[in-house]
C-alpha positions in Angstrom: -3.2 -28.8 -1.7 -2.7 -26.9 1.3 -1.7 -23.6 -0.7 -5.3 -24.3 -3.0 -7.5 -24.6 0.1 -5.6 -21.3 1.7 -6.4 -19.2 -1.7 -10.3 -20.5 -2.1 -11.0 -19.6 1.9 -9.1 -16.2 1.6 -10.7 -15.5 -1.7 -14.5 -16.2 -0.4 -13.6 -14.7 2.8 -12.7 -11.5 0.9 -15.9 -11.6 -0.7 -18.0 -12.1 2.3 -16.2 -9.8 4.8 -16.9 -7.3 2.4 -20.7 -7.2 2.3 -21.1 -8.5 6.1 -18.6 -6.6 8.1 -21.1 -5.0 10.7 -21.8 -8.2 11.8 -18.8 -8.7 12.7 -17.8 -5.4 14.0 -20.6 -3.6 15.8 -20.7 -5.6 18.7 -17.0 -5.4 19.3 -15.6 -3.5 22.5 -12.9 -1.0 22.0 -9.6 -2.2 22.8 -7.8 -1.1 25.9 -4.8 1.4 24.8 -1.4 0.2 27.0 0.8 3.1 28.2 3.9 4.3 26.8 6.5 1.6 25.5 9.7 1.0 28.2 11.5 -0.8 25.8 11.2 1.5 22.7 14.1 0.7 20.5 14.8 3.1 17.1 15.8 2.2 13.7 17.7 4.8 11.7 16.3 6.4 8.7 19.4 6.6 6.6 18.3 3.2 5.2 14.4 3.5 5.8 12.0 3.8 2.6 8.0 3.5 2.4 7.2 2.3 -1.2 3.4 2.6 -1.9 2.5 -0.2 -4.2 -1.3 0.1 -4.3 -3.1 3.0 -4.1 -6.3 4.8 -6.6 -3.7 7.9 -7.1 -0.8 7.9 -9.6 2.3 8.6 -8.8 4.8 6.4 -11.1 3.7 6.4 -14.7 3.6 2.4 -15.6 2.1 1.6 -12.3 -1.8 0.7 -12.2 -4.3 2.2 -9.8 -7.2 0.9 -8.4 -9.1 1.9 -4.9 -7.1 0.5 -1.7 -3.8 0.7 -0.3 -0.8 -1.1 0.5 2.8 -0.5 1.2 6.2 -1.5 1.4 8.9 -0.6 4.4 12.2 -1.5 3.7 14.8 -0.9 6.1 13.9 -1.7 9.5 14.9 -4.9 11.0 12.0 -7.0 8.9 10.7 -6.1 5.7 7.1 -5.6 5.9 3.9 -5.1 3.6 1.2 -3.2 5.3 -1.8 -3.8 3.5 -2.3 -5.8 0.5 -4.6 -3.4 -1.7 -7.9 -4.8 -3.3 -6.8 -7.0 -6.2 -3.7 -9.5 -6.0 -2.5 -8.8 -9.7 -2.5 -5.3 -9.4 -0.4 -6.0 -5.8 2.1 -8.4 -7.8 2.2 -6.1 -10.7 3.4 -3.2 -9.4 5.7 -4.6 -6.7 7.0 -5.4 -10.2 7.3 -2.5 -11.4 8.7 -1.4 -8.0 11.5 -4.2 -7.6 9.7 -5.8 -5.3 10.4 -9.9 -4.8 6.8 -10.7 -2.7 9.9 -13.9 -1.6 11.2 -10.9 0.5 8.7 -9.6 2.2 8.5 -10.6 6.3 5.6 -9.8 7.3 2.4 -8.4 6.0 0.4 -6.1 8.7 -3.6 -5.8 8.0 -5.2 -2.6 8.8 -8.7 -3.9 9.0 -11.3 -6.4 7.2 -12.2 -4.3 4.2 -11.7 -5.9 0.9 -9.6 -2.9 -0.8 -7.1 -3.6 2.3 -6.5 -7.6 2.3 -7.9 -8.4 -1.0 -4.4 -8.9 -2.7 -3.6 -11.0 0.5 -4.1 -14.5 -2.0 -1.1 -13.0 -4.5 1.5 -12.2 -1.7 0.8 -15.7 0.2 0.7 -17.4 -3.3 4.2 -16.1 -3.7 5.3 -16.7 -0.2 4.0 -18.5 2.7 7.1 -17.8 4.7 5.6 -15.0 6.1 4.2 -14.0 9.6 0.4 -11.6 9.4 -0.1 -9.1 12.1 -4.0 -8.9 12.0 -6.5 -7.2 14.2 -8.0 -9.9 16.8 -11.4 -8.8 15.9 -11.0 -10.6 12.0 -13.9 -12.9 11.7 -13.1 -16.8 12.7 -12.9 -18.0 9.2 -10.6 -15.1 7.8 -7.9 -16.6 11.0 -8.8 -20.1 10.7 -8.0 -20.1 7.2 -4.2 -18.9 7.5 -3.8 -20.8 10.8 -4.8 -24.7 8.6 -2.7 -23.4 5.7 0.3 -23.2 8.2 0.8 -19.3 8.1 2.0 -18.1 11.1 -0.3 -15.2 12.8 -0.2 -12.8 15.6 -3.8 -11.1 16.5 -3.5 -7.4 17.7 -5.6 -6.2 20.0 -3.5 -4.2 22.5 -0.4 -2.1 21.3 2.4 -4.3 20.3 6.2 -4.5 19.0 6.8 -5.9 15.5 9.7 -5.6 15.2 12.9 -3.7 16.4 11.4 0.2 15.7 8.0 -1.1 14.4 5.1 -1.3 16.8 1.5 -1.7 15.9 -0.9 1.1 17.5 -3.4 -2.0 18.8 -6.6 -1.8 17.8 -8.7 0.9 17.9 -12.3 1.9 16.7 -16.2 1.1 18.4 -16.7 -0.1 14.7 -14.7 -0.5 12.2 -11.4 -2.2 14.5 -8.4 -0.9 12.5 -4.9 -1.1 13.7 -1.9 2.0 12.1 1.9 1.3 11.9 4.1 3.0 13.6 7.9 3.6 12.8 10.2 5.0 15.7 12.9 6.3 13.8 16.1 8.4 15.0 14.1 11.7 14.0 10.7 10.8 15.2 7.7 8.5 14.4 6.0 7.5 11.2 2.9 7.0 11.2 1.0 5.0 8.4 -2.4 4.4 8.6 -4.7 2.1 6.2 -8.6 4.1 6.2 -8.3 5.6 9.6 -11.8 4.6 10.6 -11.6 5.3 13.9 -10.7 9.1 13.4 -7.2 10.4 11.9 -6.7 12.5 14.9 -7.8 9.8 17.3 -5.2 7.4 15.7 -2.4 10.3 16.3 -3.4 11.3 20.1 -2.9 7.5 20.5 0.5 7.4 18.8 1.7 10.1 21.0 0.1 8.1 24.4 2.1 5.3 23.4 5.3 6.6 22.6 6.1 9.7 23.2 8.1 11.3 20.5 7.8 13.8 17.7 5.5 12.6 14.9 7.8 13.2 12.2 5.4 11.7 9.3 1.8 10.9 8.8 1.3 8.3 5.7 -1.9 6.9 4.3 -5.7 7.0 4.0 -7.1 9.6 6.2 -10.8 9.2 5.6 -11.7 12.7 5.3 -13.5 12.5 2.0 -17.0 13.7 3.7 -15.6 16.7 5.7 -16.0 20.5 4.8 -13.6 22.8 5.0 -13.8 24.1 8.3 -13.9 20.7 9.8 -10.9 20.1 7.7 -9.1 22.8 8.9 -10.1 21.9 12.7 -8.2 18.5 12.1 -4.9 20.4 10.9 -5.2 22.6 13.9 -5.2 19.1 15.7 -2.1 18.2 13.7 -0.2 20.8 14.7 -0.8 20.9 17.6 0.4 17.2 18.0 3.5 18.3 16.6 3.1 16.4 13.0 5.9 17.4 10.7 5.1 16.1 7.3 2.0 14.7 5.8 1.7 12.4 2.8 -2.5 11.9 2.8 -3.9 9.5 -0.1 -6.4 6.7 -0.8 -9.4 8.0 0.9 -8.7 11.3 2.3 -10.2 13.1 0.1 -9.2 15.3 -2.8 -10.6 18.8 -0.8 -8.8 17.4 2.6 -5.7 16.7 0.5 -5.5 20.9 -1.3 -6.1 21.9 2.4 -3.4 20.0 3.9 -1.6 21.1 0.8 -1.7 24.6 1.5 -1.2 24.5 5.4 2.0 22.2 5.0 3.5 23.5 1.9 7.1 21.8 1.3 6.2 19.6 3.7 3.0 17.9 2.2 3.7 15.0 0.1 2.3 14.2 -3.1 1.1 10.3 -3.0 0.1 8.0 -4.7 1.0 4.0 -6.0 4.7 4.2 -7.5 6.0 6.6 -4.5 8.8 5.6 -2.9 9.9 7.6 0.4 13.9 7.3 1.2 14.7 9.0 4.5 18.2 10.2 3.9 
């Protein structure tokens, strides 16, 4: 009963977020940004991988596309989903694919209220209710009420915030759209994976770097450049490198023209992404 009423709120709540997300948004107030972490803790990448299990691009033949994102860190202390894609049996399928047990998982972080980003939030919680959701404060009401009855333990973001040992939530950011990024302090730098980037790729880095102040070692995720031009593109890789960004891995909704530039300014160290990648840190 109390896993039928969690799956009918989540699935209408998907529905309506969807179509009335500026009412929920616009008014919001931006987030206050806490300074740098005094108790930063690292986990080591020997045992770190990032397994994209939802994405529109195609990485792994025998994995199935469709627009959002979502992906898997194994590794660190907990084993966490970030994002949950549009579509819970494309999610459930490819984690499949992937050797993923949803059982597993630990927690699930949500980026922001679009549907292509907790729409597969019904498979995971169908397969496991043992879970704890890191979600932006500013969710509508219904979307927290809805987890909180069914028992599924949840933790509203609003300021930066520890995860778990090495994983650490940005806070939320964004006049708008309120979207929280991951970030992965690691023994060689940060990773950095990010959902849509709403609130500006760039922005989402600079606040990384306030935060914690390290190397960015890796940038993973939906950028959100799909309207730029080239110049404008090439203005935000000036930006990365001068915030010291390593390795990119762009996908979702970058953009196919921001993903050939960043392509030719990184080289070897642009990766190709798409659902089906895994990342192993060795």
């Amino acid at each position: 009963m109390r896993k039928a009423f969690l799956l009918s709120m989540i699935s209408a709540l998907t529905i309506f977020t969807a179509c009335n997300l500026i009412f929920f948004t616009h008014s919001m107030k931006a987030s206050t940004i806490k300074p740098t972490f005094r108790d930063v803790t690292s986990t080591t990448t020997k045992s770190l991988s990032i397994i994209v299990v939802y994405d529109n691009n195609l990485y792994k033949e025998g994995s199935t596309t469709s627009w959002g994102f979502a992906c898997v860190v194994k590794g660190a202390e907990k084993s966490i989903l970030f994002d949950t894609g549009g579509n819970s049996a494309v999610l459930l399928n490819n984690m499949q694919q992937l050797g993923i047990d949803p059982k597993d998982i630990d927690v699930v972080v949500l980026s922001h209220i679009h549907g292509d980003h907790v729409g597969g939030l019904n498979g995971v919680l169908q397969e496991n209710m043992n879970v704890t959701v890191y979600l932006p404060a500013a969710f509508p009401l219904g979307f927290k009420d809805s987890l909180q009855r069914a028992g599924i333990e949840t933790v509203e973001v609003a300021d930066s915030a520890r995860i778990c040992k090495g994983v650490y939530s940005t806070g939320v950011l964004g006049n708008w759209i309120k979207e929280q990024a991951l970030m992965i302090s690691t023994d060689r730098g940060q990773i950095v994976i990010t959902g849509c980037a709403h609130p500006g790729i760039v922005h989402i880095l600079q606040t990384v770097k306030k935060i914690i102040r390290d190397k960015i070692l890796l940038v993973i995720g939906g950028f959100h450049l799909g309207a730029m031009r080239e110049a404008q593109l090439e203005d935000i890789i000036g930006d990365f490198r001068e915030l010291g960004v390593e390795r990119v891995g762009p996908c979702h909704c970058s953009g196919e023209l921001a993903k050939h530039t960043f392509k030719l300014e990184y080289g070897n160290d642009y990766m190709d992404v798409g659902v089906g990648r895994i990342i192993e840190f060795e």
